[in-house]
PAVEXPA-909765 format. One record per residue: residue in one letter; x, y, z of N, C-alpha, C, CB in turn. Coordinates in steps of 0.02 Angstrom, whole numbers, plus 50000, padded with zeros to 5 digits. Glycine has a CB too. Layout:
% PAVEXPA-909765
aXYZXYZXYZXYZ/...
//
This chain:
% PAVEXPA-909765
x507815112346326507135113846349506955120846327507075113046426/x506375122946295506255127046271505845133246318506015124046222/x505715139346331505485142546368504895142746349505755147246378/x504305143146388503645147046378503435151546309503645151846435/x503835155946329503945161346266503875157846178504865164546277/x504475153846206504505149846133504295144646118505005148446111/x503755142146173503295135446167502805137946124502945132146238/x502595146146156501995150346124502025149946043502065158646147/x502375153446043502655156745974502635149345928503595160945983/x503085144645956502635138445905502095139445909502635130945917/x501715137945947501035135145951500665139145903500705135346023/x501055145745899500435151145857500815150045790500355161545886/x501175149045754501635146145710501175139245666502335143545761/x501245136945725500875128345686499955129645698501235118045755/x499705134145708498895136445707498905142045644498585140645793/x499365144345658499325148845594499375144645520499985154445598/x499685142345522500015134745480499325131845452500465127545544/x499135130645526498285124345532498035126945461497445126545616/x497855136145516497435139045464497265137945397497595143445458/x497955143045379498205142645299497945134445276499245143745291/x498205129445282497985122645281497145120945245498025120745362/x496975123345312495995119145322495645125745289495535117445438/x495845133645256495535138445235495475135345151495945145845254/x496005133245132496185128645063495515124445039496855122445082/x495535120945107495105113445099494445113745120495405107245142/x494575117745172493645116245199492945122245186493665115745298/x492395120745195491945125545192491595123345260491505125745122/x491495127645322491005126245358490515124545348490905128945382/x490025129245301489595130045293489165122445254489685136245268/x489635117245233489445111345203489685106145261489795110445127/x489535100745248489675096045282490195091945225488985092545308/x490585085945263490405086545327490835087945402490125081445330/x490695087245448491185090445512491755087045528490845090945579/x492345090345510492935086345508492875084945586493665090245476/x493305080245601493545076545675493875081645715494105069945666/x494385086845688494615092645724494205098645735495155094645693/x493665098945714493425103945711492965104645759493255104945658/x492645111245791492205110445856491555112245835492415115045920/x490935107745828490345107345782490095112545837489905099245764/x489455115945797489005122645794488435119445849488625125145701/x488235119945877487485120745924487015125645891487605123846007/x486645124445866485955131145800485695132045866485125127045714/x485595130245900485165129945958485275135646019485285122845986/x485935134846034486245138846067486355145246048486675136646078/x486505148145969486575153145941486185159245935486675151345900/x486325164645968485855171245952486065174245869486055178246021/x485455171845847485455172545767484995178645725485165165345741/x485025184145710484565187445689484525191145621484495190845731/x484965185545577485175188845502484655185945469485955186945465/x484445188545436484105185245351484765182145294483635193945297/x485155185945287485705184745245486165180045244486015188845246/x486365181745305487085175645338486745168045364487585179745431/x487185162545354486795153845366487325154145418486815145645292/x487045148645480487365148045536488145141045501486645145245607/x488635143445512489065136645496488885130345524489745137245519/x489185125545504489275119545540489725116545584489255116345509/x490315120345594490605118745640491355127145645490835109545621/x491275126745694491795133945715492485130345679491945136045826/x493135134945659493665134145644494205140445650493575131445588/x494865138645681495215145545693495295150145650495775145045711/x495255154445680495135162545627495635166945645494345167645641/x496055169845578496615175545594496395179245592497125176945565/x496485187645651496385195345644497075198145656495825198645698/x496845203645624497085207245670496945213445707497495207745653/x497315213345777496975218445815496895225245786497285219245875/x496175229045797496145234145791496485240845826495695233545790/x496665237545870497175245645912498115245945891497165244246035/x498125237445899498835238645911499215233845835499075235246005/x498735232845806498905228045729499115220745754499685231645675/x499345218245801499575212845798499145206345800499965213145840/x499455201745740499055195445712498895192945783499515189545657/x498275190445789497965185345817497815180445819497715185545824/x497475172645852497145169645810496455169545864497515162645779/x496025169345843495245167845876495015161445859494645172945850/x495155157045930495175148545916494285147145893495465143046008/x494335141145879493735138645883493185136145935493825135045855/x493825134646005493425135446078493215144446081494065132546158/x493715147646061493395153946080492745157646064493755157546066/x492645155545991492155156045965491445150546014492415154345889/x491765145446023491075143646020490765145946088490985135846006/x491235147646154491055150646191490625159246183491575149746219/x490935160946154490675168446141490035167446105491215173446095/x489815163246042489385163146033488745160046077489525161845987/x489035153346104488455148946129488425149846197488535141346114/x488935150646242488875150946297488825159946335489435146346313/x489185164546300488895172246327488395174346278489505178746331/x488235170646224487625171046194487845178746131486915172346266/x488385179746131488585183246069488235185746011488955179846045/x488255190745984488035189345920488195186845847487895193145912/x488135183445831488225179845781488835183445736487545179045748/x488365188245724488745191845652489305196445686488125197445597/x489545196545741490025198345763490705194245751489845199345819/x491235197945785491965194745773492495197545814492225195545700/x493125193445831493655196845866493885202145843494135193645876/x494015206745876494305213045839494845216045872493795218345831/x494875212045944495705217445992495935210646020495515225646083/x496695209246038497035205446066496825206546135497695206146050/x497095201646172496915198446241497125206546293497535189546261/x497585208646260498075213046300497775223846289499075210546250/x497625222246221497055228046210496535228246236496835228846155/x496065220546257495335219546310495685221246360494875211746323/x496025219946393496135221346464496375227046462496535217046502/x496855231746439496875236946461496255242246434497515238546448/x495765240746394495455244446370494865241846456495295243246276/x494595238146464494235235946527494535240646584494365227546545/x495445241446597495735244546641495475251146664496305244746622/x495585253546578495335260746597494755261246621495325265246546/x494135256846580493435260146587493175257546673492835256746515/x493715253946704493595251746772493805256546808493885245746793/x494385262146775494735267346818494255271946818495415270146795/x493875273546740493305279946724492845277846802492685278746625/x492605271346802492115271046840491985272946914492015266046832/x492575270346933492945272446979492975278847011493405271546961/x493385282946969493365289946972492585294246980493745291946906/x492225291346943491365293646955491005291447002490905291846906/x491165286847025491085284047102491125288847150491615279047122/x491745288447142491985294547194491795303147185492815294247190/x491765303847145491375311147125490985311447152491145312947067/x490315306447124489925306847155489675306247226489785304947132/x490045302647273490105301247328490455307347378490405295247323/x490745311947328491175315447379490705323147377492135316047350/x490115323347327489575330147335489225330047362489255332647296/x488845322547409488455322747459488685324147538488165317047451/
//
């Protein structure tokens, strides 16, 4: 039986894999929408480029993080949430691991915090 740890580490193994794979073969931007893939809502999308065409269907995307370098992947549920459902901007993209958002959130919850109280403690 395999641990957590190393259930992960597949999982990001055989997506990374996917990737490499469907980057070969597919173009979003054409049709048509493979069966694995999680199709686009135009509808839902905050869109404000002249340049860039909305895809046709989201597909997993490798980064890597900007603070701490380590490969990522930014699924295609993730995407389509960020775009369609917090209403995102389009021409945006992942840029920090799960673990860089939260401690970067940590601090600016501690900054806030701390000014809270400043302020609260001169009246």
């Amino acid at each position: 039986m395999k641990s957590g740890k190393q259930r992960k580490a597949e999982i990001k193994q055989s997506r990374l894999a996917r990737i490499a794979k469907h980057d070969r073969e597919i173009n979003p931007f054409k049709g048509p929408v493979p069966e694995w893939a999680i199709p686009v809502n135009a509808a839902e999308v905050v869109y404000h480029s002249m340049f860039l065409d909305i895809p046709l269907f989201y597909v997993d995307k490798e980064f890597a993080c900007k603070d701490c370098g380590k490969i990522e992947i930014w699924t295609a549920r993730q995407q389509k949430w960020w775009y369609e459902v917090a209403k995102g901007n389009f021409e945006t993209t992942a840029v920090r691991c799960r673990q860089c958002r939260d401690k970067r959130k940590a601090k600016r919850d501690a900054q806030k915090k701390h000014m809270e109280e400043i302020s609260n403690e001169s009246y």
